[in-house]
C-alpha positions as CSV (number, residue, x, y, z in Angstrom):
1,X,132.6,25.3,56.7
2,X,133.0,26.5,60.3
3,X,129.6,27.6,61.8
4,X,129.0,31.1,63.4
5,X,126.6,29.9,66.3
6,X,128.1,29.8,69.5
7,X,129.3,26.8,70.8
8,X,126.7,25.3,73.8
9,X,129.7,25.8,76.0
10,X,129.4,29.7,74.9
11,X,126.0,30.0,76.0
12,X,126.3,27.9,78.9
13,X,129.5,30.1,80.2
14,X,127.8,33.2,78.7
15,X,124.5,32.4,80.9
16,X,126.6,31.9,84.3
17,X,128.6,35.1,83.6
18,X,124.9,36.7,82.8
19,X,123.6,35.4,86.4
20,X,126.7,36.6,88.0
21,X,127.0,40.1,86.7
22,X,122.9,40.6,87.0
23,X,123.3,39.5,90.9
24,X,126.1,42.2,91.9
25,X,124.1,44.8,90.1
26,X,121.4,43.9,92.0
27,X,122.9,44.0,95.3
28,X,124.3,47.4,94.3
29,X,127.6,46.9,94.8
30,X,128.4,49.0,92.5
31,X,129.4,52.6,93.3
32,X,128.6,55.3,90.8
33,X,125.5,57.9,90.7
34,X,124.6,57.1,87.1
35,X,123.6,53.7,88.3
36,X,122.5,54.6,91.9
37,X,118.7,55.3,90.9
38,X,118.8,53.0,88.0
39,X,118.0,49.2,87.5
40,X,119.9,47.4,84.8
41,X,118.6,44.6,83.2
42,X,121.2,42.1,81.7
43,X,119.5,40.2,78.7
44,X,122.8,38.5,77.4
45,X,126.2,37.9,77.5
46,X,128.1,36.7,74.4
47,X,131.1,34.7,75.2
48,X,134.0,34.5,72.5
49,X,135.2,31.3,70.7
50,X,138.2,31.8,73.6
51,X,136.1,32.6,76.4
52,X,138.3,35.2,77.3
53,X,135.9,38.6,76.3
54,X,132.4,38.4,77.7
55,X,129.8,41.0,75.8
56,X,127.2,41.7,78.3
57,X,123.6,43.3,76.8
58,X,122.3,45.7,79.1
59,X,118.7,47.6,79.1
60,X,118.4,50.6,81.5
61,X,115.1,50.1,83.1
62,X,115.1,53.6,85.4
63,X,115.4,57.1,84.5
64,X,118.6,57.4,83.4
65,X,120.5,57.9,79.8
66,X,121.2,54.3,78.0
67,X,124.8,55.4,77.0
68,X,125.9,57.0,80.2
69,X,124.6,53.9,81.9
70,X,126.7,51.7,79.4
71,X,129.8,54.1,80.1
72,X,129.4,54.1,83.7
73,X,129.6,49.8,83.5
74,X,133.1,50.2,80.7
75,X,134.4,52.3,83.3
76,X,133.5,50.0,86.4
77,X,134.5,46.7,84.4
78,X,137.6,45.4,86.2
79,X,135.6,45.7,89.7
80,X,132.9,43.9,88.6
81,X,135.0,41.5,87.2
82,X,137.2,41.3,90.6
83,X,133.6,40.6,92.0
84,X,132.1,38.1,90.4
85,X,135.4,35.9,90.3
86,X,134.2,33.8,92.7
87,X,131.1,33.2,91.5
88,X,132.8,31.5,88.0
89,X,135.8,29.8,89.9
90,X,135.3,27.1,87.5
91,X,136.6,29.1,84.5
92,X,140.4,28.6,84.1
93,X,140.7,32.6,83.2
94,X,138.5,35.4,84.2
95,X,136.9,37.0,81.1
96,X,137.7,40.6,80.2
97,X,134.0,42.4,80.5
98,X,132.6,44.7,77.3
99,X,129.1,46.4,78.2
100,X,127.0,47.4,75.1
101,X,123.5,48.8,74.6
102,X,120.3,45.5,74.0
103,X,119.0,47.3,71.1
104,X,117.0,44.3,71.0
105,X,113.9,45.8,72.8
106,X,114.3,48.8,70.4
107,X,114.1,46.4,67.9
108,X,110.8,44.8,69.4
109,X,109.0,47.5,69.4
110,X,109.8,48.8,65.8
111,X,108.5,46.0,64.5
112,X,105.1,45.9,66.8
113,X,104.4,49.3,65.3
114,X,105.2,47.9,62.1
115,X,102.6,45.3,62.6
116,X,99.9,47.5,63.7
117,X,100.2,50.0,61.3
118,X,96.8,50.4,59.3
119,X,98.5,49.5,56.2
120,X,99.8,46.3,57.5
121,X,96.5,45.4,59.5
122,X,94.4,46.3,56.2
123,X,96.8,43.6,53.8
124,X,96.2,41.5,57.0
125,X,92.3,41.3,56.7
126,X,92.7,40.8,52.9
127,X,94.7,37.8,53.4
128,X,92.7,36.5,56.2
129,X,89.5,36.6,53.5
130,X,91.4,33.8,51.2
131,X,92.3,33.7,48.0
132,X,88.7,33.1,46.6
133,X,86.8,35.9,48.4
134,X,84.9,36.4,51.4
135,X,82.7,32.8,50.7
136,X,85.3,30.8,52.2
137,X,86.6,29.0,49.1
138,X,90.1,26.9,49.0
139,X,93.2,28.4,48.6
């Protein structure tokens, strides 16, 4: 049965894209005034099986609105891809780029309140009190 992890030359090729994308937007080379005053933040890029799309996970870190951010990348995608060529002249064809929202952070921080809920933090301290009581006894 065919597994649905990447391969490690997926990650490896999804890493270098990553770095190369995450440089130009940090040079700003990139001209459009939804990105001007905001810094984007490239957690991930999923290669696929083909290597020929590259999924890149961007976080807005400025003030600025997540999807317009994301649209402003779609529409920019050939010329950043025309930039970073030479940065991945290893790769015998360039990948086509896709930007989509890290709801990973979102994610993070859902659960965190989860976790410090008073509800959660009360079952918590019962279980932290062992099964016998508060004398100490074995589980």
């Amino acid at each position: 049965m065919p597994s649905s992890a990447p391969s490690q030359r997926q990650l490896r090729v999804g890493e270098q894209v990553r770095h190369a994308i995450a440089q130009l937007l940090q040079r700003g080379d990139v001209m459009d005034d939804t990105l001007e005053n905001t810094v984007v933040s490239v957690s991930e890029v999923r290669m696929s099986p083909d290597l020929k799309i590259a999924t890149a996970y961007v976080s807005p870190l400025g003030a600025g609105d997540r999807d317009a951010v994301v649209e402003a990348l779609n529409r920019h995608a050939r010329f950043i891809r025309g930039r970073i060529t030479p940065a991945l002249r290893q790769m015998k064809y360039m990948p086509e780029l896709r930007f989509r929202f890290d709801e990973s952070f979102d994610n993070f921080s859902k659960i965190d309140r989860l976790l410090k809920s008073p509800k959660v933090a009360r079952d918590l301290d019962e279980d932290d009190l062992g099964e016998d009581g508060p004398d100490g006894g074995d589980r």
